[in-house]
C-alpha positions in Angstrom: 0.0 0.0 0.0 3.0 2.8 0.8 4.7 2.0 -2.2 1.4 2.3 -4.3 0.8 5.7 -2.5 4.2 6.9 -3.3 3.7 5.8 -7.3 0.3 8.2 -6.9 2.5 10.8 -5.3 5.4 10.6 -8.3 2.1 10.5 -11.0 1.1 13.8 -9.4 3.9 15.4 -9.3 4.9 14.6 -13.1 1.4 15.7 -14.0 2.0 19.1 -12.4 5.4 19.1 -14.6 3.6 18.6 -17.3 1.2 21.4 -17.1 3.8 23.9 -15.3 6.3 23.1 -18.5 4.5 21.5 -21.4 1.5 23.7 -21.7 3.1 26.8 -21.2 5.6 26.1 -24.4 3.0 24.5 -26.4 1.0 27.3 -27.3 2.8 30.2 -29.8 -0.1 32.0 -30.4 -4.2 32.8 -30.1 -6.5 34.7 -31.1 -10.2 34.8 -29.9 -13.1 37.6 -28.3 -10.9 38.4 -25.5 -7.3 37.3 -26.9 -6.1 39.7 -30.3 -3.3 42.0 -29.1 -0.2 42.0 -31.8 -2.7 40.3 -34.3 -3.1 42.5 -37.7 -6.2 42.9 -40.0 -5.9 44.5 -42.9 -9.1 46.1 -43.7 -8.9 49.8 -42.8 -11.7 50.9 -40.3 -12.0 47.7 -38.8 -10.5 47.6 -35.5 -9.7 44.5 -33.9 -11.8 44.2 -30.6 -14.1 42.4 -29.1 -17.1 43.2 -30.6 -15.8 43.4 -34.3 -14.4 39.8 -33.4 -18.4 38.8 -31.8 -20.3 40.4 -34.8 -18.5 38.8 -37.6 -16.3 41.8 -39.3 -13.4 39.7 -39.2 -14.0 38.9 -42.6 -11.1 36.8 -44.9 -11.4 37.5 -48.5 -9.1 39.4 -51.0 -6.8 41.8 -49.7 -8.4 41.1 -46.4 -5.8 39.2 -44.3 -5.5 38.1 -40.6 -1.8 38.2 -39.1 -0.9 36.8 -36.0 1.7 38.5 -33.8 5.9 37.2 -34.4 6.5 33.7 -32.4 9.5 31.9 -31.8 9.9 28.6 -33.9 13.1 27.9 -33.2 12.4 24.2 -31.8 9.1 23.7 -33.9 8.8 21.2 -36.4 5.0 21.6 -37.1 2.6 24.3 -36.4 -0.8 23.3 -35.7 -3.7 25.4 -36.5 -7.4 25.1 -34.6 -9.8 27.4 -36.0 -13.3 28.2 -35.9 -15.0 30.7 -39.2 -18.3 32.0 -39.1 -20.1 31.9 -43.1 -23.0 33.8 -42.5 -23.6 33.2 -46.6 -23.0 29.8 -46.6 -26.9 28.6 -47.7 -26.6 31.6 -50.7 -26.7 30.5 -54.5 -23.5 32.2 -55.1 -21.6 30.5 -52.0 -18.8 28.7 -53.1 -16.6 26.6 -50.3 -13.6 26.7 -53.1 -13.3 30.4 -53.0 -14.3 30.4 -49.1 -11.9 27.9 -48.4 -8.5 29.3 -46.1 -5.2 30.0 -46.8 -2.7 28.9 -44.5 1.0 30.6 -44.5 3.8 30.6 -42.3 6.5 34.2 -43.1 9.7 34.2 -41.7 11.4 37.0 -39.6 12.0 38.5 -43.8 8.0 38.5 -44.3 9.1 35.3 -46.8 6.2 32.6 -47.5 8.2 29.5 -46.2 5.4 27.0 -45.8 1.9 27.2 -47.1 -1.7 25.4 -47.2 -5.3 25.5 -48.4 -7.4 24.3 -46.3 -10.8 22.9 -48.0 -13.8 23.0 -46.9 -15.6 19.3 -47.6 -19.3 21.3 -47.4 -21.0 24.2 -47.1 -21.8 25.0 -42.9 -22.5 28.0 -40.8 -19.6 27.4 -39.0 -16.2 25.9 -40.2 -14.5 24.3 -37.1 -10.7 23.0 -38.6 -7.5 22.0 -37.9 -4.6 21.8 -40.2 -1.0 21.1 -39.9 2.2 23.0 -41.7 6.0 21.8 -41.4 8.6 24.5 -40.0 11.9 24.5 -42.1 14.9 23.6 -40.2 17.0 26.4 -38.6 14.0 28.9 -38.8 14.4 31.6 -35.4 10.9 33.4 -35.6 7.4 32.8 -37.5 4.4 34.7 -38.2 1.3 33.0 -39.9 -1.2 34.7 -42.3 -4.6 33.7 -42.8 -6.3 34.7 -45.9 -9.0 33.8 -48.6 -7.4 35.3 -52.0 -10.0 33.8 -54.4 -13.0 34.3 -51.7 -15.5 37.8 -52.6 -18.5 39.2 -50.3 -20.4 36.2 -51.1 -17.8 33.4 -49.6 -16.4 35.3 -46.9 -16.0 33.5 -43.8 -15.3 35.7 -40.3 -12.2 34.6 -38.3 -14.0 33.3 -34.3 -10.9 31.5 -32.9 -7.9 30.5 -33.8 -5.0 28.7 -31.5 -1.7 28.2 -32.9 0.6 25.7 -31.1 3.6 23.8 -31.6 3.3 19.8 -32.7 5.8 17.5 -33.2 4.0 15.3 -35.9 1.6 16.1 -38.6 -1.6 15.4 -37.0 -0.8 11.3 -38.2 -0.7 8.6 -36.3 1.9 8.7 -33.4 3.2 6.7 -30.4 1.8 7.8 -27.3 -1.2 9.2 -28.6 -3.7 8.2 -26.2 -6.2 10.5 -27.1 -6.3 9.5 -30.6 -6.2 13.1 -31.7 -2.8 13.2 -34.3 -1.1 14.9 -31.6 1.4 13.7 -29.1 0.8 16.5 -26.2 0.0 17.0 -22.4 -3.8 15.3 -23.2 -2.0 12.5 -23.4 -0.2 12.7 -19.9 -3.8 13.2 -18.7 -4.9 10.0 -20.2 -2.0 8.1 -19.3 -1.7 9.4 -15.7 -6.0 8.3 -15.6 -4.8 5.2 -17.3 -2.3 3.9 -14.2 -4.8 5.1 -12.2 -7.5 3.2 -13.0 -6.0 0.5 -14.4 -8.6 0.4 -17.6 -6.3 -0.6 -20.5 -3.5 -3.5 -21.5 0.0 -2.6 -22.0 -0.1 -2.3 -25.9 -2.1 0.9 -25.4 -0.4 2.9 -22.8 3.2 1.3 -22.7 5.5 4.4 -24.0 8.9 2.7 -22.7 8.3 -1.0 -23.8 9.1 -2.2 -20.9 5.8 -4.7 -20.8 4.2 -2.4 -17.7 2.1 0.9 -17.2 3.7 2.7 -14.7 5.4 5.9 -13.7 8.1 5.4 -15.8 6.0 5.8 -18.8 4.9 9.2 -18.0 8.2 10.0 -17.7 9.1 8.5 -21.5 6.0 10.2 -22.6 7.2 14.0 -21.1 10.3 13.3 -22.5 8.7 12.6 -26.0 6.8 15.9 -26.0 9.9 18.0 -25.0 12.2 16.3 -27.5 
């Protein structure tokens, strides 16, 4: 029984690691109603604030760009977008989800396009809820990301809700330690696996990050030291 306390005690302990270190160095950037300082939009007359952000003037479509504020990228090898549009046209004749559809782009500190994506929309919804993933070249120091709709008009526009930029060390596919099942090797998963030894719910195929043929402490351990690599 002391020795199963004292394995609770170590589980704790990492878990509070995780969150003090891990979440904190995660996120690079993130911009929402109450979160847009440093961001850029570059329709004049629309300042970023609150309300503009709550009654859809955000809009993305020609010149009409969102910038996020410089971030350091010096140990990031993927960026991973979350974001959440509002299409207030989306049910119109003249929508189209081609032209809606975002365009993801990562600038270095010389304002140079180093890494770009579309992102397509599959159909037409009032709200586009995505997430995306683009690679960081080696030996880049600082990053900015630019959201835009080139091809998109007053018909296809799609306002900018949320967006949460944070670093990943995969693509989004498939990856050891991914307890969550969500692409992404991150503190969720020392939540799951730290609920895991607690409860004692899974075999050792799911959960066993060392190998070792046991779920233990040690495994939380391997699994920090994944995320931090």
């Amino acid at each position: 029984m002391k020795s199963l306390l004292l394995g609770k005690k170590m589980v704790f302990t990492l878990l509070w690691m995780a969150f003090g270190i891990l979440a904190q160095a995660q996120k690079l950037a993130e911009f929402n109603l109450n979160s847009f300082d440093n961001w850029v939009y570059t329709r004049s007359g629309v300042e970023l604030n609150t309300n503009t952000i709550c009654t859809n003037k955000v809009n993305l479509y020609g010149n009409y760009m969102l910038i996020s504020p410089q971030f350091s990228a010096k140990t990031v090898k993927f960026v991973k977008v979350q974001a959440k549009f509002v299409v207030k046209e989306y049910a119109q004749p003249k929508y189209s989800i081609t032209k809606a559809s975002p365009t993801l782009e990562l600038l270095n500190e010389q304002g140079v396009v180093v890494a770009t994506k579309k992102h397509a929309y599959s159909e037409a919804l009032p709200q586009q809820v995505f997430e995306d993933y683009l690679a960081v070249p080696e030996g880049t120091n600082r990053l900015t990301m630019r959201i835009s709709a080139p091809r998109a008009d007053v018909n296809s526009a799609g306002a900018v809700h949320e967006l949460v930029l944070t670093a990943s060390s995969s693509d989004g596919s498939l990856v050891v330690g991914d307890l969550n099942g969500d692409g992404v090797c991150d503190v969720t998963d020392v939540t799951a696996l730290i609920n895991i030894i607690l409860e004692e719910s899974v075999t050792a195929d799911a959960a066993d990050i060392n190998g070792d043929g046991n779920i233990d402490v040690s495994d939380v351990t391997a699994l920090i030291n994944k995320i931090l690599q």
